[in-house]
N, C-alpha and C positions, 0 to 999 in steps of 0.2 A: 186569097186562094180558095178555092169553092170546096167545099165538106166533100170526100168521099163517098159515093155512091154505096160501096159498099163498105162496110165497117164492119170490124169484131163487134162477136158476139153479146162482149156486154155492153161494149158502148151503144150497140143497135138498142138495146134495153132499157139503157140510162136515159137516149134520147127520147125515147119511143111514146113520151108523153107528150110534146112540145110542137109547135108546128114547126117549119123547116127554117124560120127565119132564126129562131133560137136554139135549133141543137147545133151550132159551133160554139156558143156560151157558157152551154149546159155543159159540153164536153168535156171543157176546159174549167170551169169551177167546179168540178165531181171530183176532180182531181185532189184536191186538199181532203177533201172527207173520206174520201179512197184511203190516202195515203196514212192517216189517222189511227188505220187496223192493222199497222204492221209494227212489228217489236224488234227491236235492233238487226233489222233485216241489210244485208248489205252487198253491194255489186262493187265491180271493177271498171272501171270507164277506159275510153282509151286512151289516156294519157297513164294507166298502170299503178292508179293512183285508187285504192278501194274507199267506199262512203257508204253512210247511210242510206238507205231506200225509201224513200216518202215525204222528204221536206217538199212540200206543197206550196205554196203562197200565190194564188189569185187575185189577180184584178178587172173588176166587169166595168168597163167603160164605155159610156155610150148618153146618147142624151136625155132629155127629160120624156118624161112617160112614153118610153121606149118598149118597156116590160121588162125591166131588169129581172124586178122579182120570179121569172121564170124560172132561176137559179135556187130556189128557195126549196121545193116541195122535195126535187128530186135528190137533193142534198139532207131533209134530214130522213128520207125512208133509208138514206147510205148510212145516215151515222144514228140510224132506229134502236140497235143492240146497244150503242154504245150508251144513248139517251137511258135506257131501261138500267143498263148498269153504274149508270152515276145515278140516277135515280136512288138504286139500293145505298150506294155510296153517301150520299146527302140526309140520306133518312138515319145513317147509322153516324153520320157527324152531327148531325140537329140534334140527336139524344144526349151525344155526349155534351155538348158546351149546357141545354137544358140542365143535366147532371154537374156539371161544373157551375154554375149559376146559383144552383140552390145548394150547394157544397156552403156551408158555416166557413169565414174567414179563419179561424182556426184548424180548420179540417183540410185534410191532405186533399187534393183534388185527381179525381182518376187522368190518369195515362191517354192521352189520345189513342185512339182505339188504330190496331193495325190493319192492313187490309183494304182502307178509304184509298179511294183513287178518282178522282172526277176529271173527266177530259173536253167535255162542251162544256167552255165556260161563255163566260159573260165579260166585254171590253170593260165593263167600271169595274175592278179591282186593285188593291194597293199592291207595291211590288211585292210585299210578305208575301199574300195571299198566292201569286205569280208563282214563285219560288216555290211554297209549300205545294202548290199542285203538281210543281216540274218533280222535286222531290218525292211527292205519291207515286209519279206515273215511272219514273224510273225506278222504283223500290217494286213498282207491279210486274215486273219486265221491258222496261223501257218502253212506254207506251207513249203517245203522242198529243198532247195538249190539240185542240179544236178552237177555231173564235169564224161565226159565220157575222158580218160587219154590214150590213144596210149601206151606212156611208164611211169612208176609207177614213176618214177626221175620227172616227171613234176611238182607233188604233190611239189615239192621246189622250185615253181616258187611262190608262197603263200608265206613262207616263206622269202624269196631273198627280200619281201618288208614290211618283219618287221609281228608281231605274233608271234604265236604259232608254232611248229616246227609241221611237218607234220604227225608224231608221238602222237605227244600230239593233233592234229585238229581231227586224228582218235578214240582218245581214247574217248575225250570229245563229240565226235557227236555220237558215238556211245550210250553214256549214255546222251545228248541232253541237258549238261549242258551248262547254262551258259557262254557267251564269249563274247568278246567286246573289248571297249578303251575306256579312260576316258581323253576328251581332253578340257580345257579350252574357246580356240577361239570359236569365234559365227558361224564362216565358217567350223567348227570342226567337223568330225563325232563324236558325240558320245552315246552309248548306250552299253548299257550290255542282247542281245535278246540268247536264247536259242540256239543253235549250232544244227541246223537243217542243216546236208549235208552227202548227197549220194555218191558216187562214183562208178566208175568201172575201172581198170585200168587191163591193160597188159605187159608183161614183157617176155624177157624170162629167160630160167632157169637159166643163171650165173648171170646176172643183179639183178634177181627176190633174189636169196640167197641173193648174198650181200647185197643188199637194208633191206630186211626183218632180216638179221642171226644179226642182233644188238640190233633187238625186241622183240627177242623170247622171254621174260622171264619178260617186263616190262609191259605188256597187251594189246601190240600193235597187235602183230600175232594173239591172241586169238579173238580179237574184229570183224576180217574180215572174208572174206569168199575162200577159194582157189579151183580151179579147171584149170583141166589142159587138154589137145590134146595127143591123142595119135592115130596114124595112124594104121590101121591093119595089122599084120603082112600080108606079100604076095600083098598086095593093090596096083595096080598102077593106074596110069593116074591121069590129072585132074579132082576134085572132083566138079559135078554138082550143084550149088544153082538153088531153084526156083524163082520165081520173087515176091519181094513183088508191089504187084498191089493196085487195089483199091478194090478188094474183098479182099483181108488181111487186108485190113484195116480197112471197115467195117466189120469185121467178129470180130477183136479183141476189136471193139469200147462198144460194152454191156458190159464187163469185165474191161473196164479202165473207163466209168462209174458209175461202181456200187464202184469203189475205190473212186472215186471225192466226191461220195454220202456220203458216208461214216463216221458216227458219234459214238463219244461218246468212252462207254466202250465195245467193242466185246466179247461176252460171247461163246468160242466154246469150251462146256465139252469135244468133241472125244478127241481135238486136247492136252488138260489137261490131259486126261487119257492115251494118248499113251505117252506123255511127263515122266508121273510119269512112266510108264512102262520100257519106252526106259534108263531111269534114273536107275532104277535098275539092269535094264541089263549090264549098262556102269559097274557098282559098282560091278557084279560079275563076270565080263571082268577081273576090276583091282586086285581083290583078287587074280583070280588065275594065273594073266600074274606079278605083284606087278610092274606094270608101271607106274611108277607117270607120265612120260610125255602124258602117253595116258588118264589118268584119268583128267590134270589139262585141259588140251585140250578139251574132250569130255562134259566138262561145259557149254562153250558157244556155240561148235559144237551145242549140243542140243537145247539151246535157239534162234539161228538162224534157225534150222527146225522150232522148234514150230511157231517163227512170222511168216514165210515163208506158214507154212501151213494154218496159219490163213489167211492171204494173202489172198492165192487161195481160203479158204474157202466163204472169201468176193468175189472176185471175182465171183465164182459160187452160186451167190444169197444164200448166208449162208446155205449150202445145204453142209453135211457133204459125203463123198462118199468112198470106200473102196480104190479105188486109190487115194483120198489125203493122205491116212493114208500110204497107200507103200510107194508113195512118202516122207513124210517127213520123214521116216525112212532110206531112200538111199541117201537124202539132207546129214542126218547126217554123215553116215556114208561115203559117198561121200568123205566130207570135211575133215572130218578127216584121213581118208586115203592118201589124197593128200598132208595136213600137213606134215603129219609121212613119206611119200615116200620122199619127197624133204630134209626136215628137219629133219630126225629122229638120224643122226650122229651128228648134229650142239647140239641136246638136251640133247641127251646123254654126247657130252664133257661137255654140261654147268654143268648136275647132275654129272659128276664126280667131277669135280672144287670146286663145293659146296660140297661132301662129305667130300675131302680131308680138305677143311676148316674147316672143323666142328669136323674134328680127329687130324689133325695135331696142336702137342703140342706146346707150347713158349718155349723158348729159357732156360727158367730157371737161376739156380744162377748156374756159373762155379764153385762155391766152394764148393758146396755139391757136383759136381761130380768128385772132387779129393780126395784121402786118407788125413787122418789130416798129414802124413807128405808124402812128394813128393820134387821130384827136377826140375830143370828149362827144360830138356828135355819132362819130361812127363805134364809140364802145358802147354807146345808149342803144342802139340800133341791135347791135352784136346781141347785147346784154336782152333785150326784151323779144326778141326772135326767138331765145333758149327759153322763154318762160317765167322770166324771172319779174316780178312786178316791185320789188322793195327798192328803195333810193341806190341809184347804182356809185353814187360817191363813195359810201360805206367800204363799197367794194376796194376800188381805187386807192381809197385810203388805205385799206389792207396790205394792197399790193406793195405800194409804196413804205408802208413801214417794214415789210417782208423782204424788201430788196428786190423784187422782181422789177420794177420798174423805176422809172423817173422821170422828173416834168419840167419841160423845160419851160420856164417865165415866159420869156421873149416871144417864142412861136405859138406856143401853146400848144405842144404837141407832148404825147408820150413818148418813151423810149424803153422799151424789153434791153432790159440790163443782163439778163441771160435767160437760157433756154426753162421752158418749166418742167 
């Protein structure tokens, strides 16, 4: 689906360094580091059901020296305050462990200092380390972990030191449950803070399938968001960026702002009413296409517009506008197009797999599918038709000591002594 011509005002902004082949990527990964600046901010969806506002998770997929890295610049001038204040944050933990270091093993060692909170981390950390930071950022006012990923494989450098598998870190941050470790020692992390974490990651397209084609179906793929590069046909040369300066920078600072600002429960009826709109449209999509993959898909596709537009609607001083509303309509279906273009053979084998499951019968009893009388040719026959490859006398001999059958010398035939 083609970008909107015209676009709110901050995302005109966001883009506004990029040539045109990359602001649908840009659009779509600004969104994690967007949602980064907001503090237990929380909306009502249409199902009545209220959530957090800003679980983000990104995926930029697309092929080899494509320009992924376009996604890079614009993302950290978004999370520029944030960098300056883990900054302070880092310089006031390096003093303390310095101070603990040279601390005499008999001497008490100071108290981790209150206050530390870092939210741009780095993918190689051990799960403690994960933990303690979720635990800072919620001690801060619930603020929101950051990870911007080159390649989506990084996500298992988390893993590689114990937690939750990468998989499961998406699922649950997504719904911003709960997570932790529960450790004894007094030098122990331990706590159980809500799983506040953002992402963006990049891949490309064989990397990206294999990574993701193992989660289609357990709520991993649905949870995130996909977009992808595509070059114009006939396009050459090298593709011009603008500079981001320091008028980008102030120009996008009123807008990350009014996210820091940002309290409570956000009430934006447009962004509810196109939601229930766009909902029923998906629902008369599936009636007459009867795609389940497009209908299980087009679930959260929609609940990531709806936060998304709320987003921007914070952003532009809760000021509802007719380009947010285009907008969150081309977010969704953006996403989902992207899904279904990559993925839509991987969904299809799995709903076939599952049909076949769900028709194909068991194995049943081989002796109702003999005549009550038969000879050892045709139970050989019976017997290797059902799959069965081990010496079928075994069987036979069973029957006959079970009393199901019996054999007559003379003819050489069986005989069903009764029904099974």
């Amino acid at each position: 689906p083609p970008m909107p011509e015209r676009l709110p005002a901050s995302i005109k902004l966001i883009v506004s360094r990029v040539p045109a082949m990359y602001k649908p990527c840009v659009a779509f990964q600004s969104f994690s580091a967007l949602g980064a600046h907001l503090k237990r901010v929380t909306v009502v969806y249409i199902d009545n059901v209220p959530h957090e506002l800003g679980e983000q998770m990104g995926i930029l997929i697309a092929g080899q020296s494509s320009g992924k890295s376009c996604v890079n610049q614009p993302i950290e001038m978004i999370m520029a305050d944030i960098l300056e204040s883990d900054r302070q944050s880092r310089e006031v933990e390096q003093e303390w462990k310095i101070t603990c270091k040279r601390a005499k093993s008999n001497e008490k060692k100071p108290a981790r200092p209150e206050g530390i909170c870092v939210q741009y981390l780095m993918s190689n950390m051990t799960n403690a380390a994960l933990v303690q930071r979720l635990i800072d950022a919620d001690a801060a006012g619930g603020k929101c972990l950051f990870l911007r990923l080159d390649e989506i494989e990084l996500l298992n450098q988390i893993k590689a030191s114990g937690g939750a598998k990468p998989s499961e870190l998406i699922r649950l941050a997504y719904d911003r449950s709960l997570y932790g470790q529960e450790r004894v020692g007094p030098d122990s992390v331990t706590g159980i803070p809500p799983l506040r974490l953002n992402f963006t990651a990049s891949t490309t397209v064989g990397s990206g399938v294999n990574y993701l084609r193992l989660h289609l179906k357990d709520g991993t793929f649905t949870r995130a968001s996909l977009c992808t590069i595509f070059r114009p046909i006939g396009e050459l040369g090298i593709p011009k960026y603008g500079t981001y300066d320091e008028a980008y920078k102030e120009a996008l600072a009123p807008y990350i702002q009014r996210l820091n600002e940002a309290t409570g429960l956000i009430d934006c009826p447009e962004a509810y009413q196109l939601a229930e709109e766009l909902y029923r449209e998906n629902e008369d999509r599936y009636v007459l296409s009867a795609d389940e993959d497009f209908r299980e898909l087009s679930y959260r596709s929609l609940r990531i517009a709806y936060d998304r537009a709320v987003m921007i609607y914070l952003m532009e001083g809760c000021q509802w506008s007719e380009e947010i509303a285009t907008f969150m309509r081309w977010l969704m279906e953006y996403d989902l197009w992207v899904k279904l273009y990559y993925f839509s053979d991987e969904l299809w084998d799995i709903r076939q797999r599952e049909k076949r499951k769900k028709t194909r019968p068991g194995r049943g009893s081989l002796l109702r599918k003999l005549p009550d009388r038969f000879d050892f040719s045709l139970f050989q026959a019976v017997y290797q038709a059902n799959g069965h490859t081990s010496d079928p006398k075994d069987l036979l001999s069973t029957w006959m000591k079970r009393g199901h059958i019996s054999y007559d010398e003379t003819t050489g035939m069986y005989q069903k002594k009764r029904r099974d």
